[in-house]
C-alpha positions in Angstrom: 0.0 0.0 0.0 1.9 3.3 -1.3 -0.1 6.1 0.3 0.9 9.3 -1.2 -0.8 12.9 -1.2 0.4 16.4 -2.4 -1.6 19.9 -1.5 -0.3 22.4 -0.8 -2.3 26.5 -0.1 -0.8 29.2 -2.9 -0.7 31.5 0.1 1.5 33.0 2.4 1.1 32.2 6.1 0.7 35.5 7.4 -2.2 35.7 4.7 -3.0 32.2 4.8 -6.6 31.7 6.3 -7.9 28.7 9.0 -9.6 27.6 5.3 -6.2 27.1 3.4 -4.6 25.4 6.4 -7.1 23.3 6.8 -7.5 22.2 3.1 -3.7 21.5 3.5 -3.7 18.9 6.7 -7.2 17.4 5.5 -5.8 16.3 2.9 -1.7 16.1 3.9 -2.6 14.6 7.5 -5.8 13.7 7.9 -6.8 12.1 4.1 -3.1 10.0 5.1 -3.8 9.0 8.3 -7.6 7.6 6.9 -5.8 5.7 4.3 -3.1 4.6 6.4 -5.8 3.1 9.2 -7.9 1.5 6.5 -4.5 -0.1 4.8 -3.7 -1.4 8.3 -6.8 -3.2 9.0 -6.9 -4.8 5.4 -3.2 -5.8 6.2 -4.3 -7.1 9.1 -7.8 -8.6 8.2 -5.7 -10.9 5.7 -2.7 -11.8 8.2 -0.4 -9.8 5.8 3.1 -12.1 6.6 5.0 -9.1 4.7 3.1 -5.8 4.7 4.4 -2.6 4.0 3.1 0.9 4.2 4.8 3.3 2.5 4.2 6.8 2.7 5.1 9.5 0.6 6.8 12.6 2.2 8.4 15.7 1.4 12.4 16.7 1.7 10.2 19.9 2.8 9.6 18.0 6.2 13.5 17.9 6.9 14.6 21.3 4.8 12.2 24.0 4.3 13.5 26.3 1.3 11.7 29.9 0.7 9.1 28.9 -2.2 6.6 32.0 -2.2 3.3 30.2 -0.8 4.8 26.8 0.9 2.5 28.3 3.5 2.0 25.6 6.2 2.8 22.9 3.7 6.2 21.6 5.3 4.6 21.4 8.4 1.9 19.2 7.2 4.7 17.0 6.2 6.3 17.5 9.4 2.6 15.7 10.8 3.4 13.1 8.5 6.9 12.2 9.8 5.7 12.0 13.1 2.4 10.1 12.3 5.1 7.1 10.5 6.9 7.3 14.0 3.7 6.1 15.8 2.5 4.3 13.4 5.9 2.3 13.8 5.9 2.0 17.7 1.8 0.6 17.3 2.9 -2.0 14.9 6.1 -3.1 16.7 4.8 -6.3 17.3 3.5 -7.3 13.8 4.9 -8.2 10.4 3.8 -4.6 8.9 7.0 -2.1 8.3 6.6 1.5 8.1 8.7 3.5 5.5 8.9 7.7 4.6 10.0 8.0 1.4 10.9 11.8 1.3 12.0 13.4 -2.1 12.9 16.4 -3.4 11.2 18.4 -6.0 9.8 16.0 -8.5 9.0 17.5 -12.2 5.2 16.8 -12.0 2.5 18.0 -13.8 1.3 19.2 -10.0 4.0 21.1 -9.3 4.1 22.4 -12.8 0.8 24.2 -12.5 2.3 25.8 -9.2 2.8 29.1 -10.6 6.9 29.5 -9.3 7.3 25.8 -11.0 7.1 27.1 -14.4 7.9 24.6 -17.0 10.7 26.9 -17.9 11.7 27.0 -13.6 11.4 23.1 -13.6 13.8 22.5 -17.1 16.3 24.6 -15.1 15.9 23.2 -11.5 17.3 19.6 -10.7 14.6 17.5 -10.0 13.7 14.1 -9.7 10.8 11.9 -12.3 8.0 10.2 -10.6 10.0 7.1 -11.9 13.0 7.7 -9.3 10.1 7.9 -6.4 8.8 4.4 -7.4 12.0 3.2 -7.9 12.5 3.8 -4.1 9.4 2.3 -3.1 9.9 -0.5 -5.6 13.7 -0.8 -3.5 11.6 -0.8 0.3 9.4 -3.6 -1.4 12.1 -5.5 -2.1 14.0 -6.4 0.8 13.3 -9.3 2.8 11.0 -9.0 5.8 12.8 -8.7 8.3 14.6 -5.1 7.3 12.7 -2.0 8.0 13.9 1.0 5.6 12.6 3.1 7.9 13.4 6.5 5.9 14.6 7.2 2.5 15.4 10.7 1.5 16.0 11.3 -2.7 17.4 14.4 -4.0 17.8 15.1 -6.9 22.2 16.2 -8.0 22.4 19.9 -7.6 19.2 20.8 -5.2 20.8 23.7 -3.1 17.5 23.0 -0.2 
C-alpha cells in the first residue's frame, strides 16, 4: 500500500486563512492518516506475513526552502513524519513495516501548475521523475522482511534545499 498525497495553499502564512490550512492537513494529514488506518486493518484482516506501508513525504519535512506560498505545507509533512513514527511504535509487534520516502522536487504536472514551477523553472531546477520515487518504493518492497527502511530521502544532483 503506497499512500501518497500532495496539496499544498498558494498562500502566504501570514495571509494564509484557517480555510487554506485546513484544506492543506485534511488532505496532507488527515486524508493519510484515513488511508493509512484503512490499509492497516486490510493488512491485518488478511494476516499480511510481509506488509508494508509506505508513505510519501516531502524533503520539505527535513529542509524547508523559501518557495513563495509553501504556507503551512512543510509542516503538514512534518505531521506526516511524526504520524510514520507512531505508526511504527503501534505495529512493533506485527509483520507490517513503516517507510517515509521523502523526495525532493519532483518534475510533475502538479508542481508544474504551481505558478513558481514554471515549466521553464522546472527545465532549469534539478529534479527528480515520478520514476526515481517508485524506484525507491519498488527498493523498500524489495527487501526481505525482516529489514525496516525506515526513511529514504531522494534528492535530486544539484538541489541547493
Amino acid at each position: 500500500y503506497i499512500i501518497e498525497y500532495y496539496f499544498s495553499s498558494f498562500n502566504t502564512f501570514t495571509d494564509g486563512t484557517l480555510e487554506d490550512w485546513r484544506s492543506v492537513f485534511d488532505v496532507n494529514v488527515l486524508g493519510l492518516c484515513l488511508c493509512t488506518r484503512e490499509a492497516v486493518r486490510m493488512m491485518r484482516e488478511t494476516a499480511a506475513e510481509d506488509a508494508v506501508v509506505i508513505h510519501i513525504n516531502s524533503l520539505a519535512a527535513e529542509r524547508v526552502p523559501f518557495i513563495p506560498g509553501f504556507s503551512v505545507y512543510p509542516a503538514s509533512k512534518r505531521a506526516i513524519t511524526g504520524l510514520a513514527m507512531t505508526l511504527r511504535h503501534e505495529l512493533a509487534g506485527t509483520r507490517i513495516r513503516v517507510t517515509n520516502i521523502s523526495p525532493g522536487l519532483v518534475a510533475t504536472e502538479f508542481m508544474a501548475s504551481y505558478s513558481v514551477f514554471s515549466p521553464e523553472a522546472m527545465a532549469a531546477a534539478p529534479t527528480l521523475n515520478p520514476d526515481d520515487v517508485a524506484a525507491a518504493a519498488i527498493y523498500v518492497l524489495s527487501n526481505p522482511s525482516h529489514v525496516l527502511i525506515q526513511d529514504v530521502v531522494l534528492r535530486p544532483l544539484g538541489e541547493s534545499w
